[in-house]
N, C-alpha and C positions, 0 to 999 in steps of 0.2 A: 359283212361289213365291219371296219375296223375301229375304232373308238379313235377318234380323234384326241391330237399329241396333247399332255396334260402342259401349263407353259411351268416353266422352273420356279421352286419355291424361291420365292424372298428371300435374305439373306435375314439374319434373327438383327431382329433391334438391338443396339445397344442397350447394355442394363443400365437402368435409372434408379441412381440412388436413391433413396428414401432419406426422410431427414434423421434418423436416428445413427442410417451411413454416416452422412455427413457432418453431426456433432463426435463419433468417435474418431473420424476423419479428424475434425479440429480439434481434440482433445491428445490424441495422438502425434501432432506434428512436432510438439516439444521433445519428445524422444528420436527423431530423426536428424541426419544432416542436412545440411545448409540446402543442397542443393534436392535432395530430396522433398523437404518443408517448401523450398520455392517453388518446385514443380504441384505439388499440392495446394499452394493459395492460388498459382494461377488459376488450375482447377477447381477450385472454391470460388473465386472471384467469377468465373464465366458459365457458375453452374444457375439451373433456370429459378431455384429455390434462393436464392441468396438474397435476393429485397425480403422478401417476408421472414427468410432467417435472419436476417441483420434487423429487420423493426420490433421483431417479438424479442430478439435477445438485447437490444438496447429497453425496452419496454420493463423486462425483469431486472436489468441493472438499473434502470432508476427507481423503481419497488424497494430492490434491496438498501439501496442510498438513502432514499427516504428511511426507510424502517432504523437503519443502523445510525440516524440523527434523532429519532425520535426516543431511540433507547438511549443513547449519551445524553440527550436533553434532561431525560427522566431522573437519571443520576444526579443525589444529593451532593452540595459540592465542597471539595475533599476540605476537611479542616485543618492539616496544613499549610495548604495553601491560603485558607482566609488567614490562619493567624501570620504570616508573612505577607496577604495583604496588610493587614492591620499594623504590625508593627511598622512597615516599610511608610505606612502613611503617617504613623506618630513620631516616626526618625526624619520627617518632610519631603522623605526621596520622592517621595512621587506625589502628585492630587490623583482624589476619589476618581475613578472609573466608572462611568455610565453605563458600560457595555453589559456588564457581569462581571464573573469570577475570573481570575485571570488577568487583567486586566492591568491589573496595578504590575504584577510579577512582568508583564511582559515586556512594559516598558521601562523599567528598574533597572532592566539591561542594559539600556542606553542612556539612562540620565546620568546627569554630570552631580556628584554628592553635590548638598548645599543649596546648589540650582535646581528649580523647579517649575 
């Protein structure tokens, strides 16, 4: 008796990226042409990772925002700049600024001498 007929393998899966594919993918489309970089965001735009690659990579860009505010905050502010606040305000060009540093310097640029 003969062994009944085996049916045809499946054809192989598609390969699925993994996300470290897919960040050298996007990291690499800046060295490509136009039409090549197009055809890659298509395929980024329709690939099945792309919401949670898009929420975790907006998630570290605001991390980074944050942190890189909190170090300019940090910084003592330039002296400089105060003493051209200060003169600018003993020459009447401009009134005190509430805001902080800068303040005075930014709008000096558009007052009219005299007027204040």
């Amino acid at each position: 008796m003969a062994a009944p007929p085996r049916p045809a393998p499946s054809p192989p899966a598609p390969r699925r990226l993994d996300t470290s594919d897919v960040l050298q993918q996007i990291m690499a489309i800046t060295d490509q042409s136009l039409d090549e970089a197009q055809a890659r965001k298509h395929a980024l735009n329709c690939h099945r990772m792309k919401p949670a690659l898009f929420s975790v990579l907006c998630e570290i860009k605001e991390k980074t925002v944050v942190s890189i505010r909190g170090i300019q905050d940090e910084d003592p502010p330039d002296a400089q700049l105060l003493r051209l606040d200060n003169m600018l305000l003993a020459e009447g060009v401009c009134r005190p600024e509430k805001r902080g540093r800068g303040g005075a310097v930014a709008r000096a640029g558009t007052a009219t001498p005299g007027l204040s």
